[in-house]
N, C-alpha and C positions, 0 to 999 in steps of 0.2 A: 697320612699326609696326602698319599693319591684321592681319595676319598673327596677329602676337604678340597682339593683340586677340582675334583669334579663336580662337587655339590657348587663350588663358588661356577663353572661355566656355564652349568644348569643356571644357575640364578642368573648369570648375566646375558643369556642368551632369552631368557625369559622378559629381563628387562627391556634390551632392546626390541624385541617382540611387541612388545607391550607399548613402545617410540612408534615403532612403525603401525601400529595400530589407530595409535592418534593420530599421525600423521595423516594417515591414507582418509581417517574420520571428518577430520578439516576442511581437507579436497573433494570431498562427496559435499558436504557443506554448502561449497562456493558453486555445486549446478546451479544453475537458472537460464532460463532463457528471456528473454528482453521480449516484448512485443512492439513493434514497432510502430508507431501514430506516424500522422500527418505532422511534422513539427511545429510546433507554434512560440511565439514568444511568451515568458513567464517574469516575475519578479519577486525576489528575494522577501518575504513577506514573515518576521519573526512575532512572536507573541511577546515579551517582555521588550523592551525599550531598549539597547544596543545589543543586543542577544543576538549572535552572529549565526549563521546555518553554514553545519559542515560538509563538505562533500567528498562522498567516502567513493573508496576503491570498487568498492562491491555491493551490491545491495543490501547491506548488514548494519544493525547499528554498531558492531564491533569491529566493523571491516576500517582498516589505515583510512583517514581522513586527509585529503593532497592539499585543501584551501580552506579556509574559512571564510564563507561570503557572507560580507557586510550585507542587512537590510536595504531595498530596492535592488539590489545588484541587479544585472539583467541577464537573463539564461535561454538558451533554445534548450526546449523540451523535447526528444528526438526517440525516447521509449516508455513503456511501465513495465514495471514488474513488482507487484500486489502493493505494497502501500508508498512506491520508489517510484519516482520519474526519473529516467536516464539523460543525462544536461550534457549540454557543452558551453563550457565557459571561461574565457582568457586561455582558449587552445587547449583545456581540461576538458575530457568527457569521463563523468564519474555519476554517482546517484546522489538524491538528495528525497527525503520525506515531502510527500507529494502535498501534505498537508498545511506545508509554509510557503509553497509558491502559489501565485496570485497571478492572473493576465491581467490586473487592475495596476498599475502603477501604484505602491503605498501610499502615496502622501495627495494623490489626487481625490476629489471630492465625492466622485462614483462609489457606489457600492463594493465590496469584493469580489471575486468570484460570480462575474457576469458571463463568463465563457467555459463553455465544456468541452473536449473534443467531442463529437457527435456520435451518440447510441444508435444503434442499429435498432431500426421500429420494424415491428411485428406485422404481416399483415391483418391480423385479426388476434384480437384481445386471448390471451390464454385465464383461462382458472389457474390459482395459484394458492398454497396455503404459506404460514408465516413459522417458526422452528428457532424461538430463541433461544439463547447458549446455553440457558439453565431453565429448568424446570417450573413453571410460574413466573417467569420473567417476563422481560415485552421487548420489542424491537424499536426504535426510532425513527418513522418516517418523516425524512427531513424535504424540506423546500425545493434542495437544489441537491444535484450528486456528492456531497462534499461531507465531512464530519463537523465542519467549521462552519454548517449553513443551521440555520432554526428548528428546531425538532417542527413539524406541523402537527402530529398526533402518535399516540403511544400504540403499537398494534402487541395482539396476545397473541398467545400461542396457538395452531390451527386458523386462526384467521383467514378467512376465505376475501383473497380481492383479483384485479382481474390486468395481469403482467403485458404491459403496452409496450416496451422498451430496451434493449439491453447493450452493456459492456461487458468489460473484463473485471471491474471491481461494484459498480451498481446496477440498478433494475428500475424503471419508472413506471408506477402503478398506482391504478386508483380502487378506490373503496366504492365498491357498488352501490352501496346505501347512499352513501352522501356525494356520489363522484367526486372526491377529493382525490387530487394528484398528488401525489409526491415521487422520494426515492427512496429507494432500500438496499443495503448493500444486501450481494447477490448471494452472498453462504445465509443470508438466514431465509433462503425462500428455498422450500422444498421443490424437488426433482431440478435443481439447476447445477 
C-alpha cells in the first residue's frame, strides 16, 4: 500500500511538473518587443466582402481577440512587430495583420497601399545576393513593400542585385541588368 502511495505522488508530482512546464512555455511565447513608428492613420481593409479583422491581445494568431473590426474601421498604427501592426482603436491597443490595413480609405477610388512608413536609404548601393526558403525556388520582387502589391519579377537563388533601402520587414532593390526596382522582404537577402 506505501508503495502504491508513493508511485501515485511520483506521478502526480510529475504531472504537475509537466503544468508548470507548459505554463512557463506559453509565457516565453508571449516575448516580443514592439518597434515603434511614426504613427500614421490606417483602415480596416478585408479581402472577402463583410469579412471582419480581429484584434488580438498579443501578436499571435491564437492570442484572445478584444474586437472584431468592421472593414474601413479607422486605426492609428502606433508599432510592428514582423507581420503585426500594433493599433489603437475605440480606446483598444492590441495587434492586427499588417496585411489588411490600408492608408487608402477602402471604398475610395485610389489605388491601395500608396503609403509606406519610410525605409532608411543607404548611402551607397550595397552588393547583395537572394536565398530563397527552398532549394530551386525564387523570391517575389514586388512593386511596393507590401505582400498585397504585384509581383514585378521572379528573382533565383544567388541572384546578385544592388540593396538601395531598408526596414524591419523589406529591402528596396534593383537589378543591375535592367535597373529595375523593386522590393524584397528582408529574410530572403543574404547577410541581412
Amino acid at each position: 500500500m506505501k508503495r502504491i502511495l508513493i508511485c501515485l505522488m511520483v506521478l502526480l508530482m510529475i504531472c504537475l511538473s509537466g503544468f508548470a512546464m507548459a505554463a512557463e512555455e506559453k509565457t516565453t511565447r508571449l516575448n516580443y518587443k514592439v518597434e515603434a513608428v511614426e504613427s500614421f492613420t490606417g483602415y480596416v481593409r478585408t479581402h472577402k466582402e463583410g469579412a471582419l479583422l480581429r484584434l488580438r491581445e498579443h501578436p499571435q494568431f491564437g492570442a484572445r481577440v478584444l474586437k472584431k473590426l468592421e472593414p474601413g474601421a479607422e486605426l492609428k498604427v502606433i508599432g510592428v512587430w514582423k507581420k503585426f501592426y500594433q493599433v489603437e482603436v475605440d480606446g483598444l491597443t492590441g495587434f492586427v495583420q499588417s496585411r489588411y490595413v490600408s492608408t487608402v480609405y477602402p471604398l475610395a477610388t485610389a489605388p491601395l497601399h500608396t503609403y509606406y512608413p519610410p525605409m532608411r536609404e543607404l548611402a551607397d548601393p550595397v552588393i547583395v545576393s537572394i536565398s530563397p526558403a527552398r532549394r530551386g525556388g525564387h523570391v517575389n520582387m514586388r512593386t511596393g513593400p507590401s505582400r498585397s502589391e504585384p509581383v514585378a519579377k521572379y528573382l533565383y537563388e544567388n541572384q546578385i542585385l544592388l540593396l538601395l533601402a531598408v526596414d524591419r520587414v523589406w529591402v528596396k532593390v534593383q537589378v543591375p541588368e535592367t535597373e529595375q526596382i523593386g522590393y524584397v522582404m528582408r529574410h530572403f537577402v543574404n547577410g541581412l
